[in-house]
N, C-alpha and C positions, 0 to 999 in steps of 0.2 A: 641617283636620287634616293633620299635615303627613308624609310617607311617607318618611323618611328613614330610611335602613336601616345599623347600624351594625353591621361585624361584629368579634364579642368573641370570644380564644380564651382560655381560661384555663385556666393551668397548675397543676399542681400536684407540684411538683418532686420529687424524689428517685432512688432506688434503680429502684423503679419512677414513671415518670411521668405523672398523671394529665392527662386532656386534653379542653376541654369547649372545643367550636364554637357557637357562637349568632349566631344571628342578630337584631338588635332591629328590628325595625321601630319608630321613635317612635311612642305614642302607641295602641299596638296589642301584646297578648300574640301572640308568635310560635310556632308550636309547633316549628319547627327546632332540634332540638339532635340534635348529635353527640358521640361521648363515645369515647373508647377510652384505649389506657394504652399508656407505650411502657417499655422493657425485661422483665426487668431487665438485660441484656446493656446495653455503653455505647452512648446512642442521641443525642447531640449533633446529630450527620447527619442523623436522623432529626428531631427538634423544627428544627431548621434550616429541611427542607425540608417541613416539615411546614407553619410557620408563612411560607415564600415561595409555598408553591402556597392557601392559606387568603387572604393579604394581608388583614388585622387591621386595623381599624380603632385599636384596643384590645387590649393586652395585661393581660391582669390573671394576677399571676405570684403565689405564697403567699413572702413572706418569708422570710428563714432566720432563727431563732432557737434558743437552743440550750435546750433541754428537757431536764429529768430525768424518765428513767421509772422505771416498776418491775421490777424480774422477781428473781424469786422471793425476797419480801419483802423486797428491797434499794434504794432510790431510789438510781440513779446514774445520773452525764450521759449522754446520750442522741444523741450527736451523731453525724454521718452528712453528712460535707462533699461528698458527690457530690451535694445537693441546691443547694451554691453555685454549684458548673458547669452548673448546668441554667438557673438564674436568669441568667448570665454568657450564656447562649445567647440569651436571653431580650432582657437588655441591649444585647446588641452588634445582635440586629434592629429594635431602636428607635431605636440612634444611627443605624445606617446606611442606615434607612426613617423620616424624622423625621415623615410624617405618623402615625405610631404611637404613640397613649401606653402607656407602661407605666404600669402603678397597681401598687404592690405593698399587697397585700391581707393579711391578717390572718387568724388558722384562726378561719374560720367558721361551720365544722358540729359542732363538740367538743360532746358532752354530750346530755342530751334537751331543755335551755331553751335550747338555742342556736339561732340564727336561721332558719337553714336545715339541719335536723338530718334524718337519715336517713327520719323517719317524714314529717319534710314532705315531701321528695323523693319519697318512696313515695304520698303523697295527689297530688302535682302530677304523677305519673307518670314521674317523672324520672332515679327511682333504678333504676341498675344495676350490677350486683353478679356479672358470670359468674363462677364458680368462685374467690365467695369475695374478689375485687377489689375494693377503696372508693377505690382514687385517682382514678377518673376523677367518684366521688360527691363527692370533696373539693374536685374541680377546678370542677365544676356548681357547687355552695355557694358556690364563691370568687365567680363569676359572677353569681351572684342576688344574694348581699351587695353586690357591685359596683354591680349593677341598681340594685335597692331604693334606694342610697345615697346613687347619685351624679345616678341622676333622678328621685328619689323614686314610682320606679314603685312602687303598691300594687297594680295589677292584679294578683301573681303572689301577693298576698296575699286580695287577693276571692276568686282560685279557688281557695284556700284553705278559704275560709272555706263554699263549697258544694259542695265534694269530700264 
C-alpha cells in the first residue's frame, strides 16, 4: 500500500473566500482537514500566502461562471468579478510553482442530490458553518468531488454509508 501524501487546497472563490486544506494520504481516509474563509475585505495577500506556507500539491479552485439568481422574484445575472481575481491568484501560483496542478472544478454541493451536499458533509463530519458561513463547506465539496473523481476514492463514500 503505497503512503504517498498529497496535499489538496481548495478554493472556493469570491467576495468571501472559501478554503479547504487536506491532506490525502493514497490509499487511506485521512481525517486532516482544515477549513476557514478569507475576507470579505480584499485578501489576494492573503490566499497568496496562505497557499506558499500550505505548498499544494493540488489546487482545486471553483470556476467562474456567470449565474442568474433570484431576489425578490426577479431572475437577473448574478455576477460578482472579485471571484476572477481569486482564481487569477490561484493561477499565477501554478505557473510559478509548476509542480502544482490547478483542476478547476465545478459547483459541487448545489441542491440536496448533489454529490457532496451539506447533509453529507454533516454525516462525514465535515461541515462547518460558524455564524452562518458555507464557503469554506463549498471549498470541502470542491475537494471530495475532486477526490472521489480524479482517484476514484469511494472510501469517503463507505463512511458514508455507515455514519
Amino acid at each position: 500500500m503505497s503512503t504517498e501524501i498529497l496535499r489538496i487546497v481548495s478554493v472556493d472563490p469570491g467576495v468571501t473566500t472559501g478554503i479547504a486544506v487536506h491532506e490525502v494520504m493514497v490509499g487511506h481516509v485521512n481525517p486532516f482537514w482544515r477549513t476557514e474563509e478569507l475576507g470579505p475585505d480584499k485578501h489576494h495577500l492573503l490566499l497568496w500566502q496562505l497557499l506558499c506556507n500550505v505548498l499544494p500539491d493540488v489546487i482545486v479552485c471553483e470556476r467562474f461562471e456567470y449565474r442568474n439568481v433570484k431576489h425578490r422574484g426577479t431572475e437577473m445575472p448574478g455576477i460578482r468579478l472579485e471571484s476572477r481575481e481569486y482564481i487569477g491568484v490561484c493561477k499565477l501560483y501554478s505557473q510559478m510553482f509548476p509542480h502544482c496542478l490547478l483542476a478547476m472544478s465545478v459547483t459541487a454541493n448545489k441542491g440536496p442530490k448533489a454529490l457532496w451536499s451539506p447533509d453529507k458533509l454533516k454525516a462525514l463530519g465535515l461541515y462547518r458553518a460558524p455564524g452562518g458561513r458555507q464557503h469554506m463547506n463549498d471549498a470541502t465539496a470542491h475537494a471530495l468531488h475532486y477526490i472521489t473523481e480524479k482517484y476514484g476514492r469511494k472510501d469517503y463514500f463507505d463512511k458514508l454509508r455507515h455514519a
